[in-house]
The first five atom37 places (N, CA, C, CB, O) and aatype in JSON, in Angstrom:
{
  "aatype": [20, 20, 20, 20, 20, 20, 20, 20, 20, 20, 20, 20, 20, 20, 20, 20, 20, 20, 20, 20, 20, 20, 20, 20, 20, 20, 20, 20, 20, 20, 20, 20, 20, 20, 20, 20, 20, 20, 20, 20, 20, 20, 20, 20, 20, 20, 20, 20, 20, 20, 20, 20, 20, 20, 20, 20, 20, 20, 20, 20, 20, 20, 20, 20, 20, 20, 20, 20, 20, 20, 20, 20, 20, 20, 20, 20, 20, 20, 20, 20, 20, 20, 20, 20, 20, 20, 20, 20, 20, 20, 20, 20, 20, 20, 20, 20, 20, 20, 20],
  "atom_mask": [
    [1, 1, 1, 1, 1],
    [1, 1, 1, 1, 1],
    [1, 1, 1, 1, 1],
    [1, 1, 1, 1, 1],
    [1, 1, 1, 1, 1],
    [1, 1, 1, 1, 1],
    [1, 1, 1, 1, 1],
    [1, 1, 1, 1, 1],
    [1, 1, 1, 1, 1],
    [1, 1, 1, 1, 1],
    [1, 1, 1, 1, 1],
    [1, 1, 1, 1, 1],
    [1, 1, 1, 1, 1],
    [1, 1, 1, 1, 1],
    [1, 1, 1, 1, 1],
    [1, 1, 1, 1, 1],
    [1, 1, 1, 1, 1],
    [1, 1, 1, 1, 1],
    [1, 1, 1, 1, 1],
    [1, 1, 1, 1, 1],
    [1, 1, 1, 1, 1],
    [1, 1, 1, 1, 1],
    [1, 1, 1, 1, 1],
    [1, 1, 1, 1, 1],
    [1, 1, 1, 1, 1],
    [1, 1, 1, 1, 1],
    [1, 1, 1, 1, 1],
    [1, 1, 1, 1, 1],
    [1, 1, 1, 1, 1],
    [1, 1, 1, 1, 1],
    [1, 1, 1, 1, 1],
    [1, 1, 1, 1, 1],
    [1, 1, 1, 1, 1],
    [1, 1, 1, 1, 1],
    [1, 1, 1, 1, 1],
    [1, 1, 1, 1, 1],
    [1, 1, 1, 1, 1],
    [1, 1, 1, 1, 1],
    [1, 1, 1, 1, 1],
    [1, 1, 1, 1, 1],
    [1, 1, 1, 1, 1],
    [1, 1, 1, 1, 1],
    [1, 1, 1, 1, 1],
    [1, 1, 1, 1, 1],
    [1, 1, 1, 1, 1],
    [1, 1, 1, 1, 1],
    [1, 1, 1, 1, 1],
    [1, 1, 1, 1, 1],
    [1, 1, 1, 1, 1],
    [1, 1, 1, 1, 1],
    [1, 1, 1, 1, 1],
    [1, 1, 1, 1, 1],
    [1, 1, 1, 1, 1],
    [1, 1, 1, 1, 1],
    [1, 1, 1, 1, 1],
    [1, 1, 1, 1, 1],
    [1, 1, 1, 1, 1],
    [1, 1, 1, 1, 1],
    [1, 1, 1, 1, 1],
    [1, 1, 1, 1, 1],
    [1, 1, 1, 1, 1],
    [1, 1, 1, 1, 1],
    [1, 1, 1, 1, 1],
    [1, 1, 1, 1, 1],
    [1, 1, 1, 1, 1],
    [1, 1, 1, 1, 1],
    [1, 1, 1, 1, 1],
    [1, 1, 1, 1, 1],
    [1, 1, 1, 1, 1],
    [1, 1, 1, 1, 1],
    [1, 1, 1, 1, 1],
    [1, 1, 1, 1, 1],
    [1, 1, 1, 1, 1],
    [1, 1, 1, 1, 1],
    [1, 1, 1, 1, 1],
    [1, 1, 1, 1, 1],
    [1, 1, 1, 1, 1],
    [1, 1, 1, 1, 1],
    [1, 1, 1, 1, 1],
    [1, 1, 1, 1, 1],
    [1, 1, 1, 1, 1],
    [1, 1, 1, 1, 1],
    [1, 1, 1, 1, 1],
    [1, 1, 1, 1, 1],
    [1, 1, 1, 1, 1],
    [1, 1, 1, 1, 1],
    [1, 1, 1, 1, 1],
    [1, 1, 1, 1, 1],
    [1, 1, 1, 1, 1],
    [1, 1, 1, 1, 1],
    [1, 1, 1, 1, 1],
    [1, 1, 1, 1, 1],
    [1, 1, 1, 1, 1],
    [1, 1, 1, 1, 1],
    [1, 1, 1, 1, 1],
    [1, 1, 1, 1, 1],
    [1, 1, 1, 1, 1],
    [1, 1, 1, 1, 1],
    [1, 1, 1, 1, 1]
  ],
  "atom_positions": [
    [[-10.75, -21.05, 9.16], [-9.85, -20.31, 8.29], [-10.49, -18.96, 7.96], [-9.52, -21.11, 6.98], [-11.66, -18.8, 7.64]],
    [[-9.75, -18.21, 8.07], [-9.99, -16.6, 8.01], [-10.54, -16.03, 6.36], [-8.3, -15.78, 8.43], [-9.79, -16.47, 5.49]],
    [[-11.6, -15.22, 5.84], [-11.53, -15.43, 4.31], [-10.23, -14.52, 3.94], [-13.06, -14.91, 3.44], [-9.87, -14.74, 2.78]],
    [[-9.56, -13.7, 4.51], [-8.02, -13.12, 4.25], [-7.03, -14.52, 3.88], [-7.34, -12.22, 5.9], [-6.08, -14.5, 3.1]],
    [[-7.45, -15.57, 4.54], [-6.35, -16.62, 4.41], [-6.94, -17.75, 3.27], [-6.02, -17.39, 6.05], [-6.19, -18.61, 2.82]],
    [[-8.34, -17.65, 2.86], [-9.24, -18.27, 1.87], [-8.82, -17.77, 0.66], [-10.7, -18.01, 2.07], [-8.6, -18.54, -0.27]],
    [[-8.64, -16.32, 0.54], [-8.06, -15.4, -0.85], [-7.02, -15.62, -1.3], [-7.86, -14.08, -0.77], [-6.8, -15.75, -2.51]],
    [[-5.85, -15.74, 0.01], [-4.92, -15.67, -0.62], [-4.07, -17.09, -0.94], [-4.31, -14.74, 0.01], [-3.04, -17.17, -1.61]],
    [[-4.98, -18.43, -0.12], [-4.73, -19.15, -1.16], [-5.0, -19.56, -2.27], [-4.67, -19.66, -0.97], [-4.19, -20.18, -2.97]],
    [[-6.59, -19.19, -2.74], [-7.08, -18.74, -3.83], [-5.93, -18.62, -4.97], [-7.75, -17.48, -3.49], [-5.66, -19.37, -5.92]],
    [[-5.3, -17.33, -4.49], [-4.33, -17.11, -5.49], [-2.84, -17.34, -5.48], [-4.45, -15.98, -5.75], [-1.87, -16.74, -5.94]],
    [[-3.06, -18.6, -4.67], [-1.64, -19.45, -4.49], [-0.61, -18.24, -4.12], [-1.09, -20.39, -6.1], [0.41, -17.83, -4.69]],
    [[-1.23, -17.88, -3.03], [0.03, -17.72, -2.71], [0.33, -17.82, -1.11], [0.42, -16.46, -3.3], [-0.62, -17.83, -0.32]],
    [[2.23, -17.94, -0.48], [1.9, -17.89, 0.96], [1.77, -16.88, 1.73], [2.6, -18.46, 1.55], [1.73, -15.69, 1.4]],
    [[1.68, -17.4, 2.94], [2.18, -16.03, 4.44], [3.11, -15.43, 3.83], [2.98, -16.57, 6.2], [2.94, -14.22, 3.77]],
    [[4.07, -15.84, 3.34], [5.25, -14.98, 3.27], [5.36, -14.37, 2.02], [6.46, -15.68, 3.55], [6.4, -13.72, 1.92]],
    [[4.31, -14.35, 0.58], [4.16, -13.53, -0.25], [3.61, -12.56, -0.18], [3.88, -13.87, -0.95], [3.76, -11.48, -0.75]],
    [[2.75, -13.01, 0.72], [1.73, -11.77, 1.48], [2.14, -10.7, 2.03], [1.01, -12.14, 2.54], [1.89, -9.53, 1.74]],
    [[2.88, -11.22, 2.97], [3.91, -10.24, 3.49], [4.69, -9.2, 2.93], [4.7, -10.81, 3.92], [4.65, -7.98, 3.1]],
    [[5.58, -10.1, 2.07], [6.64, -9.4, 1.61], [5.85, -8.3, 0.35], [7.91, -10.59, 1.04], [6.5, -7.3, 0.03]],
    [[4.44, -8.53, -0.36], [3.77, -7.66, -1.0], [3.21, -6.76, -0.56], [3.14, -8.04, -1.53], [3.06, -5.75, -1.25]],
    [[2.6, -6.85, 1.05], [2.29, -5.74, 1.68], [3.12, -5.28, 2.5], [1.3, -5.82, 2.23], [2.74, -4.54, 3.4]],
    [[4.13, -5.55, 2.4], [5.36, -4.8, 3.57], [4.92, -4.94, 4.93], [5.6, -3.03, 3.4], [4.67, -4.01, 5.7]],
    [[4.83, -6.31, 5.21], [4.29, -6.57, 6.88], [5.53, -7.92, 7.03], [2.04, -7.24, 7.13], [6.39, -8.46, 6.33]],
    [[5.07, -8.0, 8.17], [5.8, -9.11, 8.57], [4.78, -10.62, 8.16], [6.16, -8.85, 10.31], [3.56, -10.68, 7.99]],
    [[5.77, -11.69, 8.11], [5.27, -13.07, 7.8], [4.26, -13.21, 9.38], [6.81, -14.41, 7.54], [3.18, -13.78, 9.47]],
    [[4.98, -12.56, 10.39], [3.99, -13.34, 11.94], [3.05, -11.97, 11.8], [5.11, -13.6, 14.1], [1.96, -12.44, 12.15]],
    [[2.92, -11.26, 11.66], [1.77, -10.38, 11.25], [1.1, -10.3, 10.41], [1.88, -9.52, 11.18], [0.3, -9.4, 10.67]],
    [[0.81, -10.96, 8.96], [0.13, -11.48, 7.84], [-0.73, -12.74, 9.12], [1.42, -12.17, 6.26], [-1.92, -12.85, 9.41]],
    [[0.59, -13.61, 9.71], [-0.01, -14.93, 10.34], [-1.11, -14.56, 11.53], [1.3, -15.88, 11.04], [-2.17, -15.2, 11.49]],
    [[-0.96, -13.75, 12.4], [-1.69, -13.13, 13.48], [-2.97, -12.44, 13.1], [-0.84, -12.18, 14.13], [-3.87, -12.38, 13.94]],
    [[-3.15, -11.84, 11.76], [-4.3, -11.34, 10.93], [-5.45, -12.59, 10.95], [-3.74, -10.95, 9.27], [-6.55, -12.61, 11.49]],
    [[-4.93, -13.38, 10.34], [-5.03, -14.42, 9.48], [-6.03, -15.14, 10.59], [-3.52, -15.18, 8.94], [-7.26, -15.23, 10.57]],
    [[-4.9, -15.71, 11.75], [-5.66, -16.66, 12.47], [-6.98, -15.41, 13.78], [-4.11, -17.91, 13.46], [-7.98, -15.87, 14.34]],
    [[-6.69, -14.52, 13.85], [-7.45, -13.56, 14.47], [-6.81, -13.23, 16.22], [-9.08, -14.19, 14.38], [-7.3, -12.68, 17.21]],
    [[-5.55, -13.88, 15.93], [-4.83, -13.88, 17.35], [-4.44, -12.19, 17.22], [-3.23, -15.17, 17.52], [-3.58, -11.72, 17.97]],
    [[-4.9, -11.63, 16.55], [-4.48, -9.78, 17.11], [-5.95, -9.59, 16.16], [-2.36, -8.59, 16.29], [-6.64, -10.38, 15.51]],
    [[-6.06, -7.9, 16.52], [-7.41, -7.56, 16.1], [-6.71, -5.87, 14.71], [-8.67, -7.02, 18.07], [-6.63, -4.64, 14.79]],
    [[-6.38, -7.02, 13.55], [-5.4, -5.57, 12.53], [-6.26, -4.57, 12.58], [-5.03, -5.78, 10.61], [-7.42, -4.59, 13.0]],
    [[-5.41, -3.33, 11.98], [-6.05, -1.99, 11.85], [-6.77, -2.51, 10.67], [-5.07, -0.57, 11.67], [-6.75, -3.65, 10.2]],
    [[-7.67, -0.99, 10.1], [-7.97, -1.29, 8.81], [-6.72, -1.02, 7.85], [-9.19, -0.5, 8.42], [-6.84, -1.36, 6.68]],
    [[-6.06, -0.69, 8.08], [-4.81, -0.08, 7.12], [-3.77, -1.43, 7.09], [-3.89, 1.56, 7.96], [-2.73, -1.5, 6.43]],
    [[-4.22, -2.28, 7.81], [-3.36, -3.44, 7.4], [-3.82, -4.34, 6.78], [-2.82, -4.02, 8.26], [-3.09, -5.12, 6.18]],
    [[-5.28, -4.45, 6.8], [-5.94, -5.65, 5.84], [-5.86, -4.81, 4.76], [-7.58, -6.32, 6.16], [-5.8, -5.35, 3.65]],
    [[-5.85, -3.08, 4.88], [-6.31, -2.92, 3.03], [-4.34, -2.78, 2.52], [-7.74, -0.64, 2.48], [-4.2, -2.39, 1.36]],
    [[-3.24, -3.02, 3.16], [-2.05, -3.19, 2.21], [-2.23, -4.7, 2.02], [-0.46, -2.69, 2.84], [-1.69, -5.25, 1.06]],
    [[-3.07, -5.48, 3.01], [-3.22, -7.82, 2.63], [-3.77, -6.78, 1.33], [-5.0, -9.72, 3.96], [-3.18, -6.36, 0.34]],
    [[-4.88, -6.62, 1.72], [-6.07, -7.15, 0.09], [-5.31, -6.28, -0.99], [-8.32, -6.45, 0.12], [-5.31, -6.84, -2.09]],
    [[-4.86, -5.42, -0.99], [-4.06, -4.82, -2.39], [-2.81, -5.6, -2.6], [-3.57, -3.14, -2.28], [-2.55, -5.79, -3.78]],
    [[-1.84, -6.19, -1.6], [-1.18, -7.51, -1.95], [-1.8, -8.41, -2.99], [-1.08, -8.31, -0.76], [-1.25, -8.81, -4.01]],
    [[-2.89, -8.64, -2.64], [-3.69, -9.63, -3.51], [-4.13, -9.18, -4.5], [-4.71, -10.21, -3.0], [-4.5, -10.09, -5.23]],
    [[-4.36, -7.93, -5.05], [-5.02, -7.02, -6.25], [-6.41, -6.97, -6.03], [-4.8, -7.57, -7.77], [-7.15, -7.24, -6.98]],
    [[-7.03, -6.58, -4.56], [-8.04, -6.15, -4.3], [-8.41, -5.07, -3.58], [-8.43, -6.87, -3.99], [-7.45, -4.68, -2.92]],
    [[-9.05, -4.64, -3.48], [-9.46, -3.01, -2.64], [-10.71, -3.61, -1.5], [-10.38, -1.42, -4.11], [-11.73, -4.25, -1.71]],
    [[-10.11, -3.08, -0.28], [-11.29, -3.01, 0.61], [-12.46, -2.32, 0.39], [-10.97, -2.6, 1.66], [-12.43, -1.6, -0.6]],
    [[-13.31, -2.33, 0.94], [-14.86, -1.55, 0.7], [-15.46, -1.69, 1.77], [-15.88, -2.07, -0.42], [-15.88, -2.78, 2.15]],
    [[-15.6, -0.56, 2.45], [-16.54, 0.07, 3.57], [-17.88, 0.1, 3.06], [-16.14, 1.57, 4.01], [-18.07, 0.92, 2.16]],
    [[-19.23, -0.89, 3.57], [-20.16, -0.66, 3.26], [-21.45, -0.43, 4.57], [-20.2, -1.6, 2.33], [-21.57, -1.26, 5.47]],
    [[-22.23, 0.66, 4.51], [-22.99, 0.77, 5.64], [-23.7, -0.34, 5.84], [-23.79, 1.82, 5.64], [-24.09, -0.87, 4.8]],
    [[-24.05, -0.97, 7.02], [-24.76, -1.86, 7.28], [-25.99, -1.96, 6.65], [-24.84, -1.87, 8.36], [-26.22, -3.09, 6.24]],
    [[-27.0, -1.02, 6.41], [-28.18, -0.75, 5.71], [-27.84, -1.07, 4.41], [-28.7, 0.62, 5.84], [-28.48, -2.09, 4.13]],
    [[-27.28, -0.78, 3.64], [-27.49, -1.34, 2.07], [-26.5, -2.74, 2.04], [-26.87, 0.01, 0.69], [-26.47, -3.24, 0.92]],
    [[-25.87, -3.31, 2.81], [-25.11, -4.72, 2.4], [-26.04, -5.94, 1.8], [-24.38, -5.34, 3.8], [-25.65, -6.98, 1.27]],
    [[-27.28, -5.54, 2.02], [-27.92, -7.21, 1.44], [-28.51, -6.55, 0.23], [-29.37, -8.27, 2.59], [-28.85, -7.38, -0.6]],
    [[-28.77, -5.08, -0.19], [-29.08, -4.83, -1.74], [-27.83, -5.05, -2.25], [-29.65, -3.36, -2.22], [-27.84, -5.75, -3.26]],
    [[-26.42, -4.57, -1.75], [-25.51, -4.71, -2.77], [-24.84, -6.37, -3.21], [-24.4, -3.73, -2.29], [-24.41, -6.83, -4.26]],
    [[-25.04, -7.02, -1.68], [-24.72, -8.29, -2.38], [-25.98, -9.12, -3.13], [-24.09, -9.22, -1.27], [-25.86, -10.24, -3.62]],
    [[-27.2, -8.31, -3.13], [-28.18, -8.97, -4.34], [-27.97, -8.29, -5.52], [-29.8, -8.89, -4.09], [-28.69, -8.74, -6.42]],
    [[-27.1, -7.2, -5.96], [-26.92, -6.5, -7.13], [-25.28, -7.43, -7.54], [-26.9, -4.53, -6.81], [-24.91, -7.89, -8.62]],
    [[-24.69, -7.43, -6.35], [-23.29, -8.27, -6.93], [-24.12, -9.57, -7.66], [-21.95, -8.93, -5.4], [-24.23, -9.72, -8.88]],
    [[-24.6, -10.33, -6.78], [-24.91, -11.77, -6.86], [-25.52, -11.92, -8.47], [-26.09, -12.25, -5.55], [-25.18, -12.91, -9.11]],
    [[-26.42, -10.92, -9.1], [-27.32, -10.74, -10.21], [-26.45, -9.87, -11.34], [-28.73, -9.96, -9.69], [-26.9, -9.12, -12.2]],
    [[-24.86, -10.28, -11.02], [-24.12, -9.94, -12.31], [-24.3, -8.11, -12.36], [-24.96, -10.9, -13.84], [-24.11, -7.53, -13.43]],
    [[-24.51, -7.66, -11.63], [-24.44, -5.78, -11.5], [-25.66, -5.24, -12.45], [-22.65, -4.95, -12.28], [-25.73, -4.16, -13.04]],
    [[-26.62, -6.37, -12.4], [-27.64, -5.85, -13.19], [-29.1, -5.32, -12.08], [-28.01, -7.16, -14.35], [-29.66, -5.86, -11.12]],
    [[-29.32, -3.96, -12.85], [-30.74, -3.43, -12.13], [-31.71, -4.61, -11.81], [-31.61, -2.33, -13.17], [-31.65, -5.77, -12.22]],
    [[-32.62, -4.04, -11.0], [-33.83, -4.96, -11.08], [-34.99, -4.27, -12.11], [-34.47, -5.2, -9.46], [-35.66, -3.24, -12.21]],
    [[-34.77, -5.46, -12.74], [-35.94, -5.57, -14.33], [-34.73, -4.94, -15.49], [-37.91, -4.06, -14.25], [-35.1, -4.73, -16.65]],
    [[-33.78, -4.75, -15.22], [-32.89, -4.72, -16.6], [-32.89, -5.78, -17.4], [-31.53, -4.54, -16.42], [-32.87, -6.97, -17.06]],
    [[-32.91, -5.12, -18.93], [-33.13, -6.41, -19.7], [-32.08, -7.14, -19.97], [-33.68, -6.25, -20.87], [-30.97, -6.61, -19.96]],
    [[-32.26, -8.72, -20.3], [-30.97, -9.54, -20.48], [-31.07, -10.1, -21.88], [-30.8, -10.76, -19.36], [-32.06, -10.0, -22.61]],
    [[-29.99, -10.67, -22.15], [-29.65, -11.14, -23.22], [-28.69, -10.73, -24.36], [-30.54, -11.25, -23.56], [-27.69, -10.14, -23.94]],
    [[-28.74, -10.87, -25.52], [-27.15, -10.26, -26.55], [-27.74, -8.73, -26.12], [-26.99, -10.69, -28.99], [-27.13, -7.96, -25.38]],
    [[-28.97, -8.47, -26.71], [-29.12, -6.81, -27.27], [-28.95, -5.84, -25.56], [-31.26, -6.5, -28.26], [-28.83, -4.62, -25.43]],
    [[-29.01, -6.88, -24.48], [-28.99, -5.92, -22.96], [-27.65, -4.9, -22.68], [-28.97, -7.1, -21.51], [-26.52, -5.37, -22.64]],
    [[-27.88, -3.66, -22.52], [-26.96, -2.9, -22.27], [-25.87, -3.75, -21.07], [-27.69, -1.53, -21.82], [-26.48, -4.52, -20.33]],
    [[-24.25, -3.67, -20.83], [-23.42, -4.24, -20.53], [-23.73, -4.4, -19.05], [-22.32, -3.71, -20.98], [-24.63, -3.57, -18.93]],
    [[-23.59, -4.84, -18.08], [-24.08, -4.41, -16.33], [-22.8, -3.38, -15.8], [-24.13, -6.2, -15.0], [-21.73, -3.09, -16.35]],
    [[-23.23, -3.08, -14.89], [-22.01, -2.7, -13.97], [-21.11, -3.28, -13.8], [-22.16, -2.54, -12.93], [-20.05, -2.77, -14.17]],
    [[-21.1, -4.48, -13.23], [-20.18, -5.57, -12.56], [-18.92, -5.94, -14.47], [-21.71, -7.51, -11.74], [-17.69, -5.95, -14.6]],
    [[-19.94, -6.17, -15.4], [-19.61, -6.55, -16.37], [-18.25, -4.88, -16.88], [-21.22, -7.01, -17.27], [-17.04, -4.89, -17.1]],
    [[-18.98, -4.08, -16.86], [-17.82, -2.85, -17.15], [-16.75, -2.62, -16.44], [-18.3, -1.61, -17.07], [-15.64, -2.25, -16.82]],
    [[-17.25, -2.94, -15.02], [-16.09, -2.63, -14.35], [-14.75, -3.45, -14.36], [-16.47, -2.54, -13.15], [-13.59, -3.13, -14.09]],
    [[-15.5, -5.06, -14.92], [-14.28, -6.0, -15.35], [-13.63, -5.71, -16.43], [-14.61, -7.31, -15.57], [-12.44, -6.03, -16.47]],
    [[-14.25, -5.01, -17.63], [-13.62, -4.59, -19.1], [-12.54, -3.7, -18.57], [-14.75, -3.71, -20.28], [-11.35, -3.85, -18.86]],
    [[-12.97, -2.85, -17.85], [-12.33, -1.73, -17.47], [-10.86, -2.25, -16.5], [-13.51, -0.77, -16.62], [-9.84, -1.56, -16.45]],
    [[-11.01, -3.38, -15.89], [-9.94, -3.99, -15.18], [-8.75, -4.43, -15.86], [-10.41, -5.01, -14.56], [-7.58, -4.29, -15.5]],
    [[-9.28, -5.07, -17.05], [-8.36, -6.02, -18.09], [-7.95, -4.9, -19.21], [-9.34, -7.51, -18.9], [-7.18, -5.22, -20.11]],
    [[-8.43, -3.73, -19.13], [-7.4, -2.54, -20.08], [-6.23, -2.2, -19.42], [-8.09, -1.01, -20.38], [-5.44, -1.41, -19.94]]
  ]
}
């Protein structure tokens, strides 16, 4: 299973919500999905904003710092934790989501 097709049942929903939210077809959401066509990028990023997510282009060279900065809650290395720790990244950018 494709993680495009992991997400979006995630958020319950089907092929054909998918679709009809990104303005594609149900057999073209399906052809993404199973990898029987090879989509543009402009079609996974109208899937993932269907879903209320944004694609992200990341250079090969920094992908394993950023998924150790995702993984560690958007906090520096040696930032302090606890009540008095300034908010993280990851943590603002969610405040900032839910306004």
């Amino acid at each position: 299973m494709s993680d495009f097709a992991r997400l979006r049942l995630a958020r319950g929903m089907t092929q054909a919500d998918l679709a009809e939210g990104a303005g594609l077809s149900r057999m073209a959401v399906q052809k993404a999905e199973s990898g029987a066509t090879d989509p543009r990028l402009s079609t996974l990023q109208v899937m993932a904003r269907a879903m209320g997510m944004e694609l992200m282009l990341v250079p090969s060279a920094l992908r394993q710092d950023l998924e150790q900065f995702v993984q560690s809650g958007g906090r520096a290395l040696a930032q302090q934790t606890g009540v008095d720790a300034p908010a993280s990244v990851v943590d603002e950018i969610l405040r900032r989501g839910r306004s």
